[in-house]
C-alpha positions in Angstrom: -26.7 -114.4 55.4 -25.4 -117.7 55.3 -21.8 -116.7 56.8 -22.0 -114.4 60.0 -18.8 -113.0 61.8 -19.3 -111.7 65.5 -19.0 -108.1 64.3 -21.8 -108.5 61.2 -23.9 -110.2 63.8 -23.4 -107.4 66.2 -24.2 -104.5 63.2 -27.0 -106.8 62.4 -29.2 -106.6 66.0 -28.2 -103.1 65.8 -29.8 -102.6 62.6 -33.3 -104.3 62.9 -33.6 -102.5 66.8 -33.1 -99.3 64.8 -35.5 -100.4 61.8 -38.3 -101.7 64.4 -38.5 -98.7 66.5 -37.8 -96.7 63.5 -41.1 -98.4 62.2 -42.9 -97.7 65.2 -42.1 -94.1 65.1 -42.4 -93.5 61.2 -46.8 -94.7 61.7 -46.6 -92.2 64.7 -45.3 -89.7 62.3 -47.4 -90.2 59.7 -51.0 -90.4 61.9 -49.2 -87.3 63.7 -49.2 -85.0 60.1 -52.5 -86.2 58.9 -54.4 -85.8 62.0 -52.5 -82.7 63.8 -55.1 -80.9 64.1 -57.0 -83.1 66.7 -55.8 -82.0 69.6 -57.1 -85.7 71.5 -54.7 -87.6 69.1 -51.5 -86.6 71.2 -53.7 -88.4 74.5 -54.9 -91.3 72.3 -51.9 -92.1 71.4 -50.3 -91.4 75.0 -53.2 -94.1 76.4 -51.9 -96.8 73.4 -48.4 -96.7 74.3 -49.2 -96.5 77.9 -51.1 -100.1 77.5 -49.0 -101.4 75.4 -46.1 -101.0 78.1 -48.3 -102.0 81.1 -49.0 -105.5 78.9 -45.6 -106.2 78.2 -44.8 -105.3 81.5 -47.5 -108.0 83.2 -46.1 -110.6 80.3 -42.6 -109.9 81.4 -43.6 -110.5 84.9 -45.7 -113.6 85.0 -44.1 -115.4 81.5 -41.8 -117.5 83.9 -44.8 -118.4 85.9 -47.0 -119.4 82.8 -44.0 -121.3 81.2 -44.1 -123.6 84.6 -47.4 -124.3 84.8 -48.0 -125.4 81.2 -44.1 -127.2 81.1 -43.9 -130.9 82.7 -41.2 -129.6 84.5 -39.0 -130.4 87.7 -36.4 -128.6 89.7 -33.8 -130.1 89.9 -30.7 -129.8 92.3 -26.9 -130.7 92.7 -28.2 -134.1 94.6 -30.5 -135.3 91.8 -28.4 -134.7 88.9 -24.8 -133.9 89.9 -23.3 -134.2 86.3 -26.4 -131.7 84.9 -26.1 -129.1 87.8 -22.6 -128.8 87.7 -22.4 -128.4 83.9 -25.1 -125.4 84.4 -22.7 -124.1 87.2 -19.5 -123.7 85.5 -21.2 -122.2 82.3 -22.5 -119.7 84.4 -19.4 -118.9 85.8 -18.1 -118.6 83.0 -21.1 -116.2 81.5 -20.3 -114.3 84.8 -24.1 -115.0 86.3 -26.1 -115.9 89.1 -26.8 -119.7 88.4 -29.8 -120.3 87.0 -32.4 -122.4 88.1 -32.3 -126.4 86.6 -35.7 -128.1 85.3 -35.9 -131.6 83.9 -38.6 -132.2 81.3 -40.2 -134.9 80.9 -40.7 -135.0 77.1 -38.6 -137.7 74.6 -38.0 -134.9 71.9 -34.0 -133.5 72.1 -34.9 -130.0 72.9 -33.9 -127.5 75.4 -34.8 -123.9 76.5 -34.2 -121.2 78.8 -36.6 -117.7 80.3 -35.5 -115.0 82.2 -36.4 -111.9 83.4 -33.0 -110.4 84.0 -30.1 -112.6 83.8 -29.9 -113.1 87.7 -33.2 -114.6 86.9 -32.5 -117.0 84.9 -34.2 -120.8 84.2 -32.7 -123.8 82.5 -35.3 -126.4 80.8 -33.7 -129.7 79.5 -35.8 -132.5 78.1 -34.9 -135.8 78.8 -34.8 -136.6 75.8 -32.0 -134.5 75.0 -30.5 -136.8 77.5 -31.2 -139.8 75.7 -30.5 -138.4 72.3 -27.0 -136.3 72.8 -23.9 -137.1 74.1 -22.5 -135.0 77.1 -20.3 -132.9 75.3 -23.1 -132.6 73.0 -25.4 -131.3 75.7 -22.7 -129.2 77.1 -22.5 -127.1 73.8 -26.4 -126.8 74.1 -26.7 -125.9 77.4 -24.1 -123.0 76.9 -26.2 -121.8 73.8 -28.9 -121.6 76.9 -26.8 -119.8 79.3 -25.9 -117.5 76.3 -29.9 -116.5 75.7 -29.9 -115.7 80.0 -26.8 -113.8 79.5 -28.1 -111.3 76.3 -31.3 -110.5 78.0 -32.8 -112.3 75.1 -36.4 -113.0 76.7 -36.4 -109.5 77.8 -35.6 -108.0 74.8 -37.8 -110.3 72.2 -40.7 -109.5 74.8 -40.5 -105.7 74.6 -39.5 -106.3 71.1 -43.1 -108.0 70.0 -45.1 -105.2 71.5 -44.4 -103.2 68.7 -46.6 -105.5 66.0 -49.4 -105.4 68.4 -49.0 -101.6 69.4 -48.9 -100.8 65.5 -51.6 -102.5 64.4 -54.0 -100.8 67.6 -52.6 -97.4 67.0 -54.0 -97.7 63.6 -57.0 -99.5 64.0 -57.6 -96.5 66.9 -56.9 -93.5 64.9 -56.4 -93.7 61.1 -60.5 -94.0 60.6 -61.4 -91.5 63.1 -62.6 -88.6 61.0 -66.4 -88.7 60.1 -65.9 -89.4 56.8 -63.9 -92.4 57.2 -66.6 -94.4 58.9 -67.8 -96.2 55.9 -67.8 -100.0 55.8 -65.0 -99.6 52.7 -62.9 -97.4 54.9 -63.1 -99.4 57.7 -62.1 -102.4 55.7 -59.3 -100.4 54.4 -58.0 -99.0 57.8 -58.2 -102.7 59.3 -56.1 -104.2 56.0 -53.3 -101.3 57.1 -53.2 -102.2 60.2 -52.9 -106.3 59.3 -50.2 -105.5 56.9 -48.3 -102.9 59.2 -48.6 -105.7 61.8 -47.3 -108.5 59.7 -44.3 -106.4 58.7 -43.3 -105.5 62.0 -43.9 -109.1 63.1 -41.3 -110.1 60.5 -38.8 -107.7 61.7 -39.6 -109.1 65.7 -38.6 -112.8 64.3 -35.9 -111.3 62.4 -34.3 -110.2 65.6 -35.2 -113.8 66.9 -32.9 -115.4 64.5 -30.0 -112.7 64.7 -30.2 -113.7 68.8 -30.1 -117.1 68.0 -26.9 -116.7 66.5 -25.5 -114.8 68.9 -26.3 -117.3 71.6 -24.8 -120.0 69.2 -21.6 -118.0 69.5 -21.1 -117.9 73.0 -21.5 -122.0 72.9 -18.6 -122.0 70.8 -16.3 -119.6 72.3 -17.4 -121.0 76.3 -16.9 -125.0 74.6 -13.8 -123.9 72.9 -15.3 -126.5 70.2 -18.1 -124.9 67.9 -17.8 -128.5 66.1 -19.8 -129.8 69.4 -23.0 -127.4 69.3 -22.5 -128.5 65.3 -23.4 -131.9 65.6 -25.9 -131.4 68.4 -27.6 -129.1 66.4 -27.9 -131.3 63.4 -29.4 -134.4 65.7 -31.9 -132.0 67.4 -33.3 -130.6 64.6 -32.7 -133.0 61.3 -33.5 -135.9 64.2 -36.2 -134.6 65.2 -39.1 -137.3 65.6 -42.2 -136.8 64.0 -45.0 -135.6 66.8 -47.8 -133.4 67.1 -46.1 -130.1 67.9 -49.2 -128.0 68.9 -48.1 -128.7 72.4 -44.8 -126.1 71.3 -46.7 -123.8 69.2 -46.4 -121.3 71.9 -43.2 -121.5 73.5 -41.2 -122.4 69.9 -39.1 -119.1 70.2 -37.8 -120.3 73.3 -35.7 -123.8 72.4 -32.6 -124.2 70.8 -34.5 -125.3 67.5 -38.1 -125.0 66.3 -40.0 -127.9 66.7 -42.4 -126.6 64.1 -40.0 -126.4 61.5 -38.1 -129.7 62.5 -41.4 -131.7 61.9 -42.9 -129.8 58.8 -39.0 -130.3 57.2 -38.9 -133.8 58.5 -41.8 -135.0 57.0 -41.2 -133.4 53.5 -37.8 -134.3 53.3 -38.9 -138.1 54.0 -42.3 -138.1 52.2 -44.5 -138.9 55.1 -42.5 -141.8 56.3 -42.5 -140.9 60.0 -39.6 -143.6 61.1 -36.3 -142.7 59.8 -32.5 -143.1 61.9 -30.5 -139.5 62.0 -27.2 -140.3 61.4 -24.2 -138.6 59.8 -25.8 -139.0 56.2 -29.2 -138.3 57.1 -27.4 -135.0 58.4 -25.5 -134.5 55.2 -28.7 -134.8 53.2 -30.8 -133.0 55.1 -28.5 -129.9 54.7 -28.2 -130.3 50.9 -32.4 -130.2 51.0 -32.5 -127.2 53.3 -29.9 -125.1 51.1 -31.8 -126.8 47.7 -35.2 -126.7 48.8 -37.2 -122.9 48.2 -40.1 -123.7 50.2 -37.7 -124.1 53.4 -35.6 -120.8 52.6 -38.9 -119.5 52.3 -40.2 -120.5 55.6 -37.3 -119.1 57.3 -38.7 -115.6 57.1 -41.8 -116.7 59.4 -39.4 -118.3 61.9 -38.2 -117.5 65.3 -34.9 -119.6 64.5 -32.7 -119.6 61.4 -32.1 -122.4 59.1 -29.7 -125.1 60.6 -27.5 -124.9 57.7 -27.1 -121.2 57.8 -26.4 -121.9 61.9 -23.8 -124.9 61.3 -22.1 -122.3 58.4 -22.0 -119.6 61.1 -20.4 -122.1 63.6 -17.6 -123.0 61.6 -16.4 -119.2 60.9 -16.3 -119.0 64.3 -13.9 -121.6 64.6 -11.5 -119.6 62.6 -12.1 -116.8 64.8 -11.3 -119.1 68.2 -8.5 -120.9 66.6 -6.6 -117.2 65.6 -7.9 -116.2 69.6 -9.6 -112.8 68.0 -12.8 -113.8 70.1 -13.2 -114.4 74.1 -15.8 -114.6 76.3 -16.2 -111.2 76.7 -16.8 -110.1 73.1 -19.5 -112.5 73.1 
């Protein structure tokens, strides 16, 4: 899916909501036929669901909290950074919500993110090096892809979303070996491979949804801009420029910036053979799309990542161009 109108991106989060839940409910029904007739399975399974809500709920509560504490992060407010604030402001007007929160990180790599836990909840983290790195138009088109992610519900919805990997795989591990003759070392080994591999599938389905809402935030920085050509280029020095750092300090917030730092680095150091200085410019962008759309190993990646390709991203952009130029998108469709 290189190519992704509004309407196939729409159909799209449709589709993998339905196939998750409908994953979810297909191991219900199977450990429902096969084990029927014990009449604890219907509370068993009652007690998994019920903790798997209650932990999602406790992560949906204190994420924002967490994110703060382990982010360098200030507040910021109209009279430290008048030009940042206001930008925030009229996007959000324009997204038709309550103005988020502003944080300044203090970090050199261009990234950016935003958390929630309903829209009139919303937080704004810039780097500064996004700042340094991007021009203002540039960091415009990025913050709007971050007002976008506050306006889906997108931190809400990818947190109830990854509770279904973990319930899966404990709803398994819990009840497909409970009969006396399953409690074998083999069968145990055989249950808990299940439940990996029921896990891992479901997990890819959770980071599909990631990338698809991705996208979709993309597209509301292009039609609020009116210039999908600005979120283009910003996205091509954030994630092609990326410098070369140890990115274990990201490893567990990388599904919340504009593009993965993980991939960035790993695609950054193959592309330029372990030479860790390099200058992004317009032909280092050029090149490091041909190796992306060339190179198997980073198609390949893409299906353990929270964030699609930037090729496939840029490609998207530039439909949507069409789409503003004819005037068959607005602000409300997206």
């Amino acid at each position: 899916m290189v190519l992704m109108g509004l309407g196939k991106l729409k159909f799209s989060m449709f589709v993998t909501m339905i196939l998750l839940l409908g994953t979810l409910t297909g191991i219900f029904g199977v450990l429902l036929y096969f084990f029927a007739s014990d009449v604890s399975l219907g509370i068993g399974l009652t007690i998994a669901i019920f903790f798997a809500v209650v932990m999602t709920l406790i992560q949906w509560a204190i994420a924002p909290w967490l994110i703060k504490i382990s982010t360098n992060m200030r507040e910021i407010s109209r009279k430290d950074n008048a030009e940042l604030y206001g930008t925030v402001e009229e996007l959000a007007k324009k997204a038709k919500i309550p103005m988020p929160k502003v944080y300044l990180v203090y970090d050199g790599t261009p990234n950016a993110f935003a958390f929630a836990r309903t829209p009139s909840s919303g937080h704004i983290a810039v780097h500064s090096g996004l700042l340094q790195r991007l021009t203002k138009d540039e960091v415009k088109a990025v913050l709007a892809h971050e007002i976008g992610h506050i306006k889906h519900w997108d931190s809400t919805m990818i947190t109830v979303a990854s509770m279904v990997p973990l319930l899966v795989y404990y709803v398994i591990i819990l009840f497909a070996g409970r009969r006396d003759n399953d409690k074998s070392a083999g069968n145990f080994m055989l249950v808990w491979v299940a439940a990996m591999f029921a896990q891992f599938l479901s997990s890819l389905i959770v980071m599909y949804l990631s990338r698809t809402r991705e996208h979709y935030a993309d597209a509301f920085s292009a039609v609020a801009t009116g210039k999908p050509s600005l979120l283009q280029s910003a996205l091509g020095k954030i994630a092609y420029g990326f410098p070369v750092v140890n990115t274990d300090v990201y490893a567990s917030k990388r599904a919340f910036y504009i593009a993965d730092p993980q991939m960035a680095v790993s695609e950054a150091r193959a592309r330029h053979k372990g030479n860790d200085h390099y200058q992004i410019d317009h032909a280092e962008v050029k090149n490091a799309i041909h190796w992306e759309k060339t190179n198997p190993i980073s198609r390949f990646r893409e299906f353990f990542s929270t964030h699609p390709l930037t090729y496939k991203r840029i490609d998207a952009l530039a439909e949507l161009e069409h789409d503003i130029k004819a005037k068959t998108i607005d602000l409300d469709s997206v």
